[in-house]
Predicted model as a PDB file, atoms N, CA, C, CB and O in Angstrom, pLDDT in the B-factor column:
MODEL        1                                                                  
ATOM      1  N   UNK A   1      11.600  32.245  38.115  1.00 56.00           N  
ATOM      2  CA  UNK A   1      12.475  31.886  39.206  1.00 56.00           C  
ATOM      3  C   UNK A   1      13.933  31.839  38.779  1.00 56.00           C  
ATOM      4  CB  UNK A   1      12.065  30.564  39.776  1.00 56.00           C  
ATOM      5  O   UNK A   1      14.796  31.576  39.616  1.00 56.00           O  
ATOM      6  N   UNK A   2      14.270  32.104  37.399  1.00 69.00           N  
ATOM      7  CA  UNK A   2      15.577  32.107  37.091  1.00 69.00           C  
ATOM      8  C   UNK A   2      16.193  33.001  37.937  1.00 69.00           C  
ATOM      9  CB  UNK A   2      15.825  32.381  35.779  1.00 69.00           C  
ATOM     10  O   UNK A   2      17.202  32.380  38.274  1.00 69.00           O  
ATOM     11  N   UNK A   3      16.232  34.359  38.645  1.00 82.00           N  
ATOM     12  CA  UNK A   3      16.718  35.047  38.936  1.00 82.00           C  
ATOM     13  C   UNK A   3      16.665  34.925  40.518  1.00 82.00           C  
ATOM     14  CB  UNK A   3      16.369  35.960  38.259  1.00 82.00           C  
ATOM     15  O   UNK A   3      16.700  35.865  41.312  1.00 82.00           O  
ATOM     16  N   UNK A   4      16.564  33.443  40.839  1.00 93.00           N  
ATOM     17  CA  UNK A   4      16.515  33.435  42.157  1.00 93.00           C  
ATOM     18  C   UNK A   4      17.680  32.884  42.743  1.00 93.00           C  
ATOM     19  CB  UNK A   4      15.438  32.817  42.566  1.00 93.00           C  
ATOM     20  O   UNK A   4      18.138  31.941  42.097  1.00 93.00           O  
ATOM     21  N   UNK A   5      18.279  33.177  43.740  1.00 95.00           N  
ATOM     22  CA  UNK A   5      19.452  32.974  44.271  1.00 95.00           C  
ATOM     23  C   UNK A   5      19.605  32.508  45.898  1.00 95.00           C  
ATOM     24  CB  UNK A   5      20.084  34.173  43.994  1.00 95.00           C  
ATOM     25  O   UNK A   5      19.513  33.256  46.871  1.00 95.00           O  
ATOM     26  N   UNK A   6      19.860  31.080  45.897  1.00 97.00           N  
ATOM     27  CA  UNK A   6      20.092  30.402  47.530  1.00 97.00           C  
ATOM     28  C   UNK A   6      20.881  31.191  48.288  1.00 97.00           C  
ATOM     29  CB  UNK A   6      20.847  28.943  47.628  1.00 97.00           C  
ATOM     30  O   UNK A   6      22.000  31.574  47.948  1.00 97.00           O  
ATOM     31  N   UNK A   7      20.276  31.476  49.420  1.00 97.00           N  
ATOM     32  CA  UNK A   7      20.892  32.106  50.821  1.00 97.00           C  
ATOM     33  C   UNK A   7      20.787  31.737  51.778  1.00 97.00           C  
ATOM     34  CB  UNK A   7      20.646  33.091  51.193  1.00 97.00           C  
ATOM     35  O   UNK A   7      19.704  31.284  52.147  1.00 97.00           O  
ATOM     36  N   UNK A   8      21.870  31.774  52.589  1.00 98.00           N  
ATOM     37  CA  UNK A   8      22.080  31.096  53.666  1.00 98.00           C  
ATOM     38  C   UNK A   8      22.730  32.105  54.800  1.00 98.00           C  
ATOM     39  CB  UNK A   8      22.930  29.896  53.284  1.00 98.00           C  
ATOM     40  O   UNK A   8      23.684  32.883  54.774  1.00 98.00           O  
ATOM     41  N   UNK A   9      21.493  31.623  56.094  1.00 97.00           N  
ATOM     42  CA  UNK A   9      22.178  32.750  57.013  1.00 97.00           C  
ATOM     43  C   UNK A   9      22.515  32.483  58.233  1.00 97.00           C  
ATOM     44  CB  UNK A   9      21.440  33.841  57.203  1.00 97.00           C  
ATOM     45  O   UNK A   9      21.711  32.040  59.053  1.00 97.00           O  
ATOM     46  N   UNK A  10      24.253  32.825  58.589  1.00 97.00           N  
ATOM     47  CA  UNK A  10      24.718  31.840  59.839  1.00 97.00           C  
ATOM     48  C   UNK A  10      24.731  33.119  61.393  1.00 97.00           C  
ATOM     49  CB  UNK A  10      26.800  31.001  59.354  1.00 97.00           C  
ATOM     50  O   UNK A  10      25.282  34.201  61.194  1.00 97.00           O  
ATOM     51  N   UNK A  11      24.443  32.991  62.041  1.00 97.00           N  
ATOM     52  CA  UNK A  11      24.424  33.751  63.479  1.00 97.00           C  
ATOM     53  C   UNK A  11      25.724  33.742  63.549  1.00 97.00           C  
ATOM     54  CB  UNK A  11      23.673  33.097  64.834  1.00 97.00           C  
ATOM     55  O   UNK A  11      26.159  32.785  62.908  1.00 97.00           O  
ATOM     56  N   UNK A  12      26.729  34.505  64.141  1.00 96.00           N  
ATOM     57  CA  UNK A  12      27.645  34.165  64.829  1.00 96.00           C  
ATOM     58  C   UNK A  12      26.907  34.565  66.214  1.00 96.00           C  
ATOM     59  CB  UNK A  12      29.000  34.790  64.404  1.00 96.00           C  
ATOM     60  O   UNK A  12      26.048  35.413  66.455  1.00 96.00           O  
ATOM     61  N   UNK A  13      27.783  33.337  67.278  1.00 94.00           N  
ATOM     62  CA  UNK A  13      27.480  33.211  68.349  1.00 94.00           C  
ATOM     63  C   UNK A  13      28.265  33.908  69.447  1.00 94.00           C  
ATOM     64  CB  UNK A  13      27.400  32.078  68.430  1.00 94.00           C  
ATOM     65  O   UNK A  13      29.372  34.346  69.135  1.00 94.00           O  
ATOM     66  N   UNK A  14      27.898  34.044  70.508  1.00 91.00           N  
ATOM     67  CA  UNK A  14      28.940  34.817  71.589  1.00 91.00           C  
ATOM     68  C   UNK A  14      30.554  34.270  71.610  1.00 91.00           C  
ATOM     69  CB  UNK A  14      28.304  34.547  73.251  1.00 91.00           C  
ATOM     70  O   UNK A  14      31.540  35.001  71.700  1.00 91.00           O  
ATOM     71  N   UNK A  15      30.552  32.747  71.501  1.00 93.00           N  
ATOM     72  CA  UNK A  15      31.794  32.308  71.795  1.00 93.00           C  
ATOM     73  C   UNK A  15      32.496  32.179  69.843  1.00 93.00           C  
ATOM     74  CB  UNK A  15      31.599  30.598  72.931  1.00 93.00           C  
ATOM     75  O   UNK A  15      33.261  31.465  69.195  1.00 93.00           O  
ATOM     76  N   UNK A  16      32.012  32.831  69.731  1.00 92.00           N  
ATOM     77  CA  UNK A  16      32.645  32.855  67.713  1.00 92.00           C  
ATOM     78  C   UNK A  16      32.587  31.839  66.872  1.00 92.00           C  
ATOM     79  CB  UNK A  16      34.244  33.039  67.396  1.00 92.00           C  
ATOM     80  O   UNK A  16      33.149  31.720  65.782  1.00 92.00           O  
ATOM     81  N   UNK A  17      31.531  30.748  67.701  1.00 96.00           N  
ATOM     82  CA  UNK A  17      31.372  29.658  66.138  1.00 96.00           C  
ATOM     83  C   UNK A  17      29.985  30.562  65.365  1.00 96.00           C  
ATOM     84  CB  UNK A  17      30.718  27.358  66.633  1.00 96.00           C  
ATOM     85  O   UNK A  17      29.561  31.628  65.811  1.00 96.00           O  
ATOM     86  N   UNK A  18      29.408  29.827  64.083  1.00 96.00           N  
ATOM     87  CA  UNK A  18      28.509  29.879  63.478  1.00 96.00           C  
ATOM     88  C   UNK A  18      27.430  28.899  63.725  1.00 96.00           C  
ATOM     89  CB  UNK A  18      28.920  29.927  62.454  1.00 96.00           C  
ATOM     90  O   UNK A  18      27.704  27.766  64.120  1.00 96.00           O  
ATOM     91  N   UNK A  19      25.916  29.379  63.458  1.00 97.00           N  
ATOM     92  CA  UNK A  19      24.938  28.505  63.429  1.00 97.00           C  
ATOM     93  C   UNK A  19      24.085  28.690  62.605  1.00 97.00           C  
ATOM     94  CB  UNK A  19      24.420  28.363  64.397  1.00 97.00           C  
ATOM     95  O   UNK A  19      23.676  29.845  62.730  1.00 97.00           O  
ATOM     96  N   UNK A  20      23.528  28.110  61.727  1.00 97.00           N  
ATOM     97  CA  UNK A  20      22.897  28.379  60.728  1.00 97.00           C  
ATOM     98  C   UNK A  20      20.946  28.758  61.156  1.00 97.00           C  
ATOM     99  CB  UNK A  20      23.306  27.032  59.763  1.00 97.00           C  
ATOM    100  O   UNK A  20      20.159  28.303  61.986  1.00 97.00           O  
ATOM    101  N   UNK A  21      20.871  29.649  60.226  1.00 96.00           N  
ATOM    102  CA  UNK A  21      19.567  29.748  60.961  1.00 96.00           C  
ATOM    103  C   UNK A  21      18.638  29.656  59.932  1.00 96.00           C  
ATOM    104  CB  UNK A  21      19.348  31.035  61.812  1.00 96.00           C  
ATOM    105  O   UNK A  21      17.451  29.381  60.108  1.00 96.00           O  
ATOM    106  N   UNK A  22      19.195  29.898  58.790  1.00 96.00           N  
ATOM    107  CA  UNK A  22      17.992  29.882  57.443  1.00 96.00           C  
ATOM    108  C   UNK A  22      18.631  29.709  56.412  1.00 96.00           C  
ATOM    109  CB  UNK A  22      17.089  31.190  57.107  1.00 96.00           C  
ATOM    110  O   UNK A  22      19.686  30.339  56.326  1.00 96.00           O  
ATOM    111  N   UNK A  23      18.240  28.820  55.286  1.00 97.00           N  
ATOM    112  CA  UNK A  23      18.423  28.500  53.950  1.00 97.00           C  
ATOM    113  C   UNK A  23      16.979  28.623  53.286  1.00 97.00           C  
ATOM    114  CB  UNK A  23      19.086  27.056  53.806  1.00 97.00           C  
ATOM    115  O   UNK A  23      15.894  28.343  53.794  1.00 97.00           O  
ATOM    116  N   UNK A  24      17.291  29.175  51.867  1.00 96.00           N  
ATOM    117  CA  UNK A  24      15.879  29.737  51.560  1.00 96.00           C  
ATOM    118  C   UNK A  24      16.576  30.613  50.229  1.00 96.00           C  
ATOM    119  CB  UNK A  24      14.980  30.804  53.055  1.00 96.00           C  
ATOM    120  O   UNK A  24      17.607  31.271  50.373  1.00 96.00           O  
ATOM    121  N   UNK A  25      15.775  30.498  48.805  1.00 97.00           N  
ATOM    122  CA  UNK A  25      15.716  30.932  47.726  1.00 97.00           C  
ATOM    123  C   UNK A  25      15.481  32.440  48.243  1.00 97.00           C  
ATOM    124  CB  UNK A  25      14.730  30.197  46.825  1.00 97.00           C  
ATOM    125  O   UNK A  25      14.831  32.576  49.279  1.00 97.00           O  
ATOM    126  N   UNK A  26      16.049  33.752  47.480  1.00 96.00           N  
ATOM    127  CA  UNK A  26      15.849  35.159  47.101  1.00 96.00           C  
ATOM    128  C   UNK A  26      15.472  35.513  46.068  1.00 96.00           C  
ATOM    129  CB  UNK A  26      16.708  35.804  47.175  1.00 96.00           C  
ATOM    130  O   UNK A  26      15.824  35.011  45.001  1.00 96.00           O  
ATOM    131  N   UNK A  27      14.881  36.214  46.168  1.00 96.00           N  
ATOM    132  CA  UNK A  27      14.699  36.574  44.926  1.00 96.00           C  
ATOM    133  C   UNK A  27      15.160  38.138  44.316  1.00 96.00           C  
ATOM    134  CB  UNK A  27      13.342  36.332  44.812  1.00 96.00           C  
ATOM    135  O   UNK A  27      14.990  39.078  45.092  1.00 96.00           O  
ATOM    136  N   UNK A  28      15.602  38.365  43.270  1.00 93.00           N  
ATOM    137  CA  UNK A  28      16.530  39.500  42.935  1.00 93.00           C  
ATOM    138  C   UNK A  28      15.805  41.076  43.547  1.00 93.00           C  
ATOM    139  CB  UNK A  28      16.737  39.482  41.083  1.00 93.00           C  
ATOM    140  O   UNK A  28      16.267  42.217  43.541  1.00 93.00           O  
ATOM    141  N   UNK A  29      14.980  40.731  43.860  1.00 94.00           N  
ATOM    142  CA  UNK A  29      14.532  42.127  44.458  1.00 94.00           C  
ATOM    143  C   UNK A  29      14.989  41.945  46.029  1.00 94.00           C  
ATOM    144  CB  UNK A  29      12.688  42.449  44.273  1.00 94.00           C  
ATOM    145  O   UNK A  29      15.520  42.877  46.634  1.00 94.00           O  
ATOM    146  N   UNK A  30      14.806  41.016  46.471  1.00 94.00           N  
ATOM    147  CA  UNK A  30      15.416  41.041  47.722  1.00 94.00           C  
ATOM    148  C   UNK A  30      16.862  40.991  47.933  1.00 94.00           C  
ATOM    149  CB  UNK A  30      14.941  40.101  48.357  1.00 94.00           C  
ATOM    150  O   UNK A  30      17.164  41.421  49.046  1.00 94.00           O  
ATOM    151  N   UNK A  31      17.840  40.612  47.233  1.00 93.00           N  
ATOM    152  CA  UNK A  31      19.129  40.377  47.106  1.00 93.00           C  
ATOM    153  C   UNK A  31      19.497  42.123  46.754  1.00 93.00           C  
ATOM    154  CB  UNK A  31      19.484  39.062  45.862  1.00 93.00           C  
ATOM    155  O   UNK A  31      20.531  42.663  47.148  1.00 93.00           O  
ATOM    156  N   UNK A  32      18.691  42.650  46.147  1.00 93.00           N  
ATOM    157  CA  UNK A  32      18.801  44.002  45.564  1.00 93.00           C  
ATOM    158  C   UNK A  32      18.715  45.107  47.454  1.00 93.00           C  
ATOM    159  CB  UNK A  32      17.047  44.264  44.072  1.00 93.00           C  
ATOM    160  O   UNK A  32      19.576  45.871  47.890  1.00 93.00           O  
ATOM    161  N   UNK A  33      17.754  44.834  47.913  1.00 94.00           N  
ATOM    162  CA  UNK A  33      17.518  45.373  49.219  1.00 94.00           C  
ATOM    163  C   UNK A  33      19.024  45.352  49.680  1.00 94.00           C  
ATOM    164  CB  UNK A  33      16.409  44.481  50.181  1.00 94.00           C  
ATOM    165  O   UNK A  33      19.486  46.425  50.067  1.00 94.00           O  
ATOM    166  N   UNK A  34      19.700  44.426  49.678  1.00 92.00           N  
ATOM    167  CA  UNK A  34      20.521  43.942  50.698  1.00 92.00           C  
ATOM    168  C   UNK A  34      21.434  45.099  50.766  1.00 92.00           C  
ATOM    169  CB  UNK A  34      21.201  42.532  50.428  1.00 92.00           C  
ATOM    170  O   UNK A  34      21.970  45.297  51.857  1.00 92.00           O  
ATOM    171  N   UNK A  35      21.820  46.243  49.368  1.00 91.00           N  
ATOM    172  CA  UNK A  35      22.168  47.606  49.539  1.00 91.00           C  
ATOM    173  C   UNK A  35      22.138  48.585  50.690  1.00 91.00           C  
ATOM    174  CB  UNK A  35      21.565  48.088  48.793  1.00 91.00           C  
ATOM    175  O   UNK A  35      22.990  49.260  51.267  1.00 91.00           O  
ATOM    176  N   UNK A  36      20.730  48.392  50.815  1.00 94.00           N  
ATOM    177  CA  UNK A  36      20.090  49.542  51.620  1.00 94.00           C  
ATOM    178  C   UNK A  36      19.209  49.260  53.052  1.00 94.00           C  
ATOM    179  CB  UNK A  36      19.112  50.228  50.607  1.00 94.00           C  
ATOM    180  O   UNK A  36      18.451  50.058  53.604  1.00 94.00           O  
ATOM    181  N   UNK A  37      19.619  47.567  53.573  1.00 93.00           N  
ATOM    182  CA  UNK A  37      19.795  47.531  55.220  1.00 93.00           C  
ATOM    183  C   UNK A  37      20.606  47.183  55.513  1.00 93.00           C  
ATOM    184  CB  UNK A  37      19.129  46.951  56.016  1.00 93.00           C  
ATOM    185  O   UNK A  37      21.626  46.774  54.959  1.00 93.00           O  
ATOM    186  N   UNK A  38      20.172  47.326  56.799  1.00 93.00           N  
ATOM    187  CA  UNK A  38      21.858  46.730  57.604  1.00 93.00           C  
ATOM    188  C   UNK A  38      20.982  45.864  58.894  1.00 93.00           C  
ATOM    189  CB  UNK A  38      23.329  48.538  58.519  1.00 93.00           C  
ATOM    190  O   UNK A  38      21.697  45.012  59.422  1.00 93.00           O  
ATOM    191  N   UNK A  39      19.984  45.927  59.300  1.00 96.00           N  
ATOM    192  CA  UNK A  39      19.244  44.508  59.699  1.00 96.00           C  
ATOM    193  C   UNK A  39      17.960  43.677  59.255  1.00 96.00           C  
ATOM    194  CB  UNK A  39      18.958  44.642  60.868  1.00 96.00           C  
ATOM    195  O   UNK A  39      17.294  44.122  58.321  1.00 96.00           O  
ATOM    196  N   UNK A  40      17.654  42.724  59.756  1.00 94.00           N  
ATOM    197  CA  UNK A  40      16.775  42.250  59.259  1.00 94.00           C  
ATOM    198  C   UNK A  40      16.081  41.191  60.184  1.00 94.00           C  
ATOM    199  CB  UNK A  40      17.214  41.880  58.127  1.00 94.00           C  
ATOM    200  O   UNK A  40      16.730  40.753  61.134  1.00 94.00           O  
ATOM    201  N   UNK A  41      14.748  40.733  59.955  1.00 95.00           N  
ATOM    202  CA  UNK A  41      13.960  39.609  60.676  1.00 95.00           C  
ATOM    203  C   UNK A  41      13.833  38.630  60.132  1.00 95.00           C  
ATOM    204  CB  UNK A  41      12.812  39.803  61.013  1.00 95.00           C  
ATOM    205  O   UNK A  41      13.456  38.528  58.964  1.00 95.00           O  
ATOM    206  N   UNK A  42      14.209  37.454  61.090  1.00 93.00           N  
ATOM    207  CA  UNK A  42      13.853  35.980  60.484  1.00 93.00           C  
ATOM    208  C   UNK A  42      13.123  35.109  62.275  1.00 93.00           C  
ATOM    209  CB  UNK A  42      15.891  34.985  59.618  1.00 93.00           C  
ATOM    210  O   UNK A  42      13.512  35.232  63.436  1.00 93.00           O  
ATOM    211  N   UNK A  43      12.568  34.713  61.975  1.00 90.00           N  
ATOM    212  CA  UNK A  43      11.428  34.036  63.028  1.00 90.00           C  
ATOM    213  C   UNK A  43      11.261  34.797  64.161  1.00 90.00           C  
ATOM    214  CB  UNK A  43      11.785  32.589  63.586  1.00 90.00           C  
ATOM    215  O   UNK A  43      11.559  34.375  65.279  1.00 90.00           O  
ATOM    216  N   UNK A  44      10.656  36.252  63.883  1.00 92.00           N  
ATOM    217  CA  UNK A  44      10.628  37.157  65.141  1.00 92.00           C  
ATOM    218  C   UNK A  44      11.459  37.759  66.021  1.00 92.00           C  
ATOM    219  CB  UNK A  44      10.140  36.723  65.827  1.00 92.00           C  
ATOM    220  O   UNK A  44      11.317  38.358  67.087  1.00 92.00           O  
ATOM    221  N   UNK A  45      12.798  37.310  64.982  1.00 94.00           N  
ATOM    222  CA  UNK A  45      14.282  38.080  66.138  1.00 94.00           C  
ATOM    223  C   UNK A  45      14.765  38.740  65.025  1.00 94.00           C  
ATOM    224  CB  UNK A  45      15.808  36.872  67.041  1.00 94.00           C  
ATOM    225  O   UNK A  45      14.315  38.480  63.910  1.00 94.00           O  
ATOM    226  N   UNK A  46      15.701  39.633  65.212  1.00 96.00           N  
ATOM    227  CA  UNK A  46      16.043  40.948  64.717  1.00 96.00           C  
ATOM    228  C   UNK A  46      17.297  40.503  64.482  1.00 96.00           C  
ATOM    229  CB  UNK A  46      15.867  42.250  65.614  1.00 96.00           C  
ATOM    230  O   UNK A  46      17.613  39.850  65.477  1.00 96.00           O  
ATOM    231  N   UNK A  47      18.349  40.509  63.551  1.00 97.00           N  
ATOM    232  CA  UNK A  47      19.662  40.738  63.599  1.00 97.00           C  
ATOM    233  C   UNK A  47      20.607  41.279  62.320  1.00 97.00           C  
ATOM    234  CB  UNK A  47      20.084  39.570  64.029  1.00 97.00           C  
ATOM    235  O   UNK A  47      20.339  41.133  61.127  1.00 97.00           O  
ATOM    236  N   UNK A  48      21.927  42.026  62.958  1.00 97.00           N  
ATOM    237  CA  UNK A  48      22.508  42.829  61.810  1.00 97.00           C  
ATOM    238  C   UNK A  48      23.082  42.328  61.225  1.00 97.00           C  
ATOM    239  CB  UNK A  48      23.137  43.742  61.912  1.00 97.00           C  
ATOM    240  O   UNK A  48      23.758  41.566  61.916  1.00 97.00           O  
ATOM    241  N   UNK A  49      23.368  42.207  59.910  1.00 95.00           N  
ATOM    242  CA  UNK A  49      24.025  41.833  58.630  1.00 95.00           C  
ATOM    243  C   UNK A  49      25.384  42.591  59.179  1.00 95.00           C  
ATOM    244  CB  UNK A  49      23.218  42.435  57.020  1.00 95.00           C  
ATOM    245  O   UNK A  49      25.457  43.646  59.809  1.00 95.00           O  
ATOM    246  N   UNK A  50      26.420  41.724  58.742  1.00 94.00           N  
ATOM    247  CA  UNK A  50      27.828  41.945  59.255  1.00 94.00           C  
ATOM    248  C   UNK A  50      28.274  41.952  57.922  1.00 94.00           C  
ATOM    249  CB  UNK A  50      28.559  40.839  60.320  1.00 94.00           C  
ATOM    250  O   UNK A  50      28.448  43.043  57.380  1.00 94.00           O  
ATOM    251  N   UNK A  51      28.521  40.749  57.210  1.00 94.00           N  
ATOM    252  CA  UNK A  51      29.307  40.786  55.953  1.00 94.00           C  
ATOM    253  C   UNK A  51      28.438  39.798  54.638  1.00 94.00           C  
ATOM    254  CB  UNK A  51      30.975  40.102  56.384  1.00 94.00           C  
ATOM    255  O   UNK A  51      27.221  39.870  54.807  1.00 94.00           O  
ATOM    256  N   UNK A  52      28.647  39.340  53.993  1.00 95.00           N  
ATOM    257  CA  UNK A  52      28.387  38.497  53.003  1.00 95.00           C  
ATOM    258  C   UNK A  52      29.297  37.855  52.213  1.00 95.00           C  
ATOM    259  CB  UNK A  52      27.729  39.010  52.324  1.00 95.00           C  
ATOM    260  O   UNK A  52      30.311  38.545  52.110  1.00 95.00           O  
ATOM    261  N   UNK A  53      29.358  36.926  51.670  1.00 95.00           N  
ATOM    262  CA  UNK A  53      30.414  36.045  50.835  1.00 95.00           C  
ATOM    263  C   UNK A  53      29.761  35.432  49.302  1.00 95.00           C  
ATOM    264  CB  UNK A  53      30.878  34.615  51.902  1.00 95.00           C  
ATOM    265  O   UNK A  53      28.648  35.057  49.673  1.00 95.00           O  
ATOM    266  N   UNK A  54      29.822  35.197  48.145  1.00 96.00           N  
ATOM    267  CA  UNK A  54      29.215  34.465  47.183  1.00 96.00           C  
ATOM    268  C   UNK A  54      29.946  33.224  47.476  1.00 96.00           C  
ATOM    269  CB  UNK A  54      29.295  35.026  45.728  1.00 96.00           C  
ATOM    270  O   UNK A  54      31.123  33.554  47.622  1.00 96.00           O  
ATOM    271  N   UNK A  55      29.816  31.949  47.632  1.00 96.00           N  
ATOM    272  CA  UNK A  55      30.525  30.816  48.149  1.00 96.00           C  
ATOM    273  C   UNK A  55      29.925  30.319  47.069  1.00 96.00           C  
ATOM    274  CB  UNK A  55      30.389  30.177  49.627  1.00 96.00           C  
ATOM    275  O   UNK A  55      28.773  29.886  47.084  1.00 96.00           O  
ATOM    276  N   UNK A  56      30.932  30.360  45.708  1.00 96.00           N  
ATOM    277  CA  UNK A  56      31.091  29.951  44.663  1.00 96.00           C  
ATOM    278  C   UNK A  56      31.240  28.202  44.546  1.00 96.00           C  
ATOM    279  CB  UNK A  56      32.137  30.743  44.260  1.00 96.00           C  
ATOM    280  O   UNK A  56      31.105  27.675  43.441  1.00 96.00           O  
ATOM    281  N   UNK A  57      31.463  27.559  45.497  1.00 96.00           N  
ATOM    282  CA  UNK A  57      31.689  26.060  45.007  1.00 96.00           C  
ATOM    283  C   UNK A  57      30.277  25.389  45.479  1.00 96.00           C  
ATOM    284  CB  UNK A  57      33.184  25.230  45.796  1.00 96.00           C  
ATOM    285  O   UNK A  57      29.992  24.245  45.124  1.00 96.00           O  
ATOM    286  N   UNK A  58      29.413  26.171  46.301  1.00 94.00           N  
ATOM    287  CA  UNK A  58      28.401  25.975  46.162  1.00 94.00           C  
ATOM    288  C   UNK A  58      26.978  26.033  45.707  1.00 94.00           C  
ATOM    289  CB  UNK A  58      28.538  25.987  46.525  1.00 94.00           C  
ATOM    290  O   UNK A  58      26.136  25.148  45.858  1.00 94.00           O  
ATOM    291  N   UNK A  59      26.762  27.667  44.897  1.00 94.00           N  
ATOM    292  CA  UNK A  59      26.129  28.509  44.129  1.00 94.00           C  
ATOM    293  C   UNK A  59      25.746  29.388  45.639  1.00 94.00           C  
ATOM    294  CB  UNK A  59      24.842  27.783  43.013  1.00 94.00           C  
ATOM    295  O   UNK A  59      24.682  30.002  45.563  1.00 94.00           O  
ATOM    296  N   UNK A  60      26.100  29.448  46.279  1.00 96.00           N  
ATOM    297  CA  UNK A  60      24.866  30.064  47.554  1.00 96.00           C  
ATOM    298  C   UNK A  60      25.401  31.435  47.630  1.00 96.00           C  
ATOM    299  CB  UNK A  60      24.867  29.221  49.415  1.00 96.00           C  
ATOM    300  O   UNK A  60      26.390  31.785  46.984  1.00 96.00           O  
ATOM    301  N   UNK A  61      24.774  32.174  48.384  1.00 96.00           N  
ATOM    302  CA  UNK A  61      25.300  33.735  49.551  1.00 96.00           C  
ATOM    303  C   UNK A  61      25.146  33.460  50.511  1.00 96.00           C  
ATOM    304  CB  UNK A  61      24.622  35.170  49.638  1.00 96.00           C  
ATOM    305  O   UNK A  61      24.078  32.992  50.905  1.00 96.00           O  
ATOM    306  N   UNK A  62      26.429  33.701  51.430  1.00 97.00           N  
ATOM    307  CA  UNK A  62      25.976  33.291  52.371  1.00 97.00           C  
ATOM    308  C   UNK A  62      26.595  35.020  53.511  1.00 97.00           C  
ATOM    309  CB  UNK A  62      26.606  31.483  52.598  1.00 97.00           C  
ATOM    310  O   UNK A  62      27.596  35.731  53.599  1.00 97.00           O  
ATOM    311  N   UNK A  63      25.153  34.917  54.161  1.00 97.00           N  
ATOM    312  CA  UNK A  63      24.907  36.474  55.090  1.00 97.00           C  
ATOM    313  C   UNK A  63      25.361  35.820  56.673  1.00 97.00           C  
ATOM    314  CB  UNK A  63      22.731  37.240  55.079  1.00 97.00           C  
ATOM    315  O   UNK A  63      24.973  34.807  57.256  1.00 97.00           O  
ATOM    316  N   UNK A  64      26.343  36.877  57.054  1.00 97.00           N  
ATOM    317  CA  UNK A  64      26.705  36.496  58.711  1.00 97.00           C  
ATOM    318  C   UNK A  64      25.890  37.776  59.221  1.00 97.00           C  
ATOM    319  CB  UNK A  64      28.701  36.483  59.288  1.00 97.00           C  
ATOM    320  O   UNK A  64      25.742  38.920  58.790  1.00 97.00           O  
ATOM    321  N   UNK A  65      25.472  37.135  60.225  1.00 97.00           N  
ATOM    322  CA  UNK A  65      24.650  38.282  61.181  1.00 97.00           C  
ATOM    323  C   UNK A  65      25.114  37.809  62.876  1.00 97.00           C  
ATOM    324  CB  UNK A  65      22.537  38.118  60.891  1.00 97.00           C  
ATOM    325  O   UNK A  65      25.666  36.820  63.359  1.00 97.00           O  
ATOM    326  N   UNK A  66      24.503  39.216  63.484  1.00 96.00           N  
ATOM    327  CA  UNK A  66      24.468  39.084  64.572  1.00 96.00           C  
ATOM    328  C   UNK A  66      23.682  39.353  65.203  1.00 96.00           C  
ATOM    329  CB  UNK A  66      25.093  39.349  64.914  1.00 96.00           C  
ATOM    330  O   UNK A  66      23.216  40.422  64.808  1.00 96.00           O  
ATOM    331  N   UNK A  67      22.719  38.654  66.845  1.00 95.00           N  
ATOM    332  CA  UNK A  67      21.875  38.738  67.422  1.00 95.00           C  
ATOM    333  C   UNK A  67      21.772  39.821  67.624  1.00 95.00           C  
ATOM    334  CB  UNK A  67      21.806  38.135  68.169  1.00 95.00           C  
ATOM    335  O   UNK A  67      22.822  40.179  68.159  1.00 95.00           O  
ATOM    336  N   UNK A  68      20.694  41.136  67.458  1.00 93.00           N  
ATOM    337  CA  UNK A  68      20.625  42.008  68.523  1.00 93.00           C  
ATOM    338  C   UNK A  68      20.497  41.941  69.771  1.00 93.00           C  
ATOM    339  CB  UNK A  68      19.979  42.569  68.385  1.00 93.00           C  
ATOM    340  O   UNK A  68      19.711  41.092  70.192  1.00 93.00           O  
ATOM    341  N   UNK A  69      21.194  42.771  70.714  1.00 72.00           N  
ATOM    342  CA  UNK A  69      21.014  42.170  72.444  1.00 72.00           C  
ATOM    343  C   UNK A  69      22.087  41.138  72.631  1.00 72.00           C  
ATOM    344  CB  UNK A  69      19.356  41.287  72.843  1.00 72.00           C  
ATOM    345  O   UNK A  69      22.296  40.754  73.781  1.00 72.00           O  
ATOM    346  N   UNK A  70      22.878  40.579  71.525  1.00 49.00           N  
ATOM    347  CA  UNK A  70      23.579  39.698  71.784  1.00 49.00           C  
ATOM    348  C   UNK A  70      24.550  39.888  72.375  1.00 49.00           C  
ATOM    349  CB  UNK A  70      23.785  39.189  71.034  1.00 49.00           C  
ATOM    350  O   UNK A  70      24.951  38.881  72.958  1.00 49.00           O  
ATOM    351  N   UNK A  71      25.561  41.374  72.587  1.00 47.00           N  
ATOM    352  CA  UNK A  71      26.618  41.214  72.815  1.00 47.00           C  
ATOM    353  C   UNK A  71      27.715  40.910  71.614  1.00 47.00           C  
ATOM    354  CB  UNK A  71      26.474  40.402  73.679  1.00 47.00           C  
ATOM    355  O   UNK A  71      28.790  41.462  71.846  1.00 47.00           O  
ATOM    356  N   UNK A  72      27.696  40.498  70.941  1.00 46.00           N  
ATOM    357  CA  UNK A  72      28.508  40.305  69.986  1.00 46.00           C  
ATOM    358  C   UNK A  72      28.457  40.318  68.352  1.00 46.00           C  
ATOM    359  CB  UNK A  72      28.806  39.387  70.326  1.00 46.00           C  
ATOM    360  O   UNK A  72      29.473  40.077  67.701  1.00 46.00           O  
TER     361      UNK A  72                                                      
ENDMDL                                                                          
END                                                                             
């Protein structure tokens, strides 16, 4: 598990705040994927990876996505 890395993933919403939807260990093969999509599933909804940040004062990654169907 050394090579596992906290992620955190916030929705942006129609009106432009954030909401968090998942925190949850990766593991380097999945962090490795993150290359080669551009969406992904978390509790049966679909949404696209926009950007990513390493948010160094906390150890985390943190992935912004957006709803598909959302509009925004």
């Amino acid at each position: 598990m050394a090579n596992d890395m906290k992620v955190v993933l916030y929705q942006k919403l129609p009106g432009g705040s954030l909401r968090k939807i998942d925190e949850r260990s990766w593991s380097a093969e999945m962090i490795a994927a993150l290359h080669h999509i551009n969406y992904l599933t978390i509790g049966g909804e679909e949404y696209e990876t926009v950007e990513g940040r390493l948010n160094m004062d906390e150890g985390v990654m943190e992935l912004l996505l957006l709803s598909i169907g959302s509009g925004s």
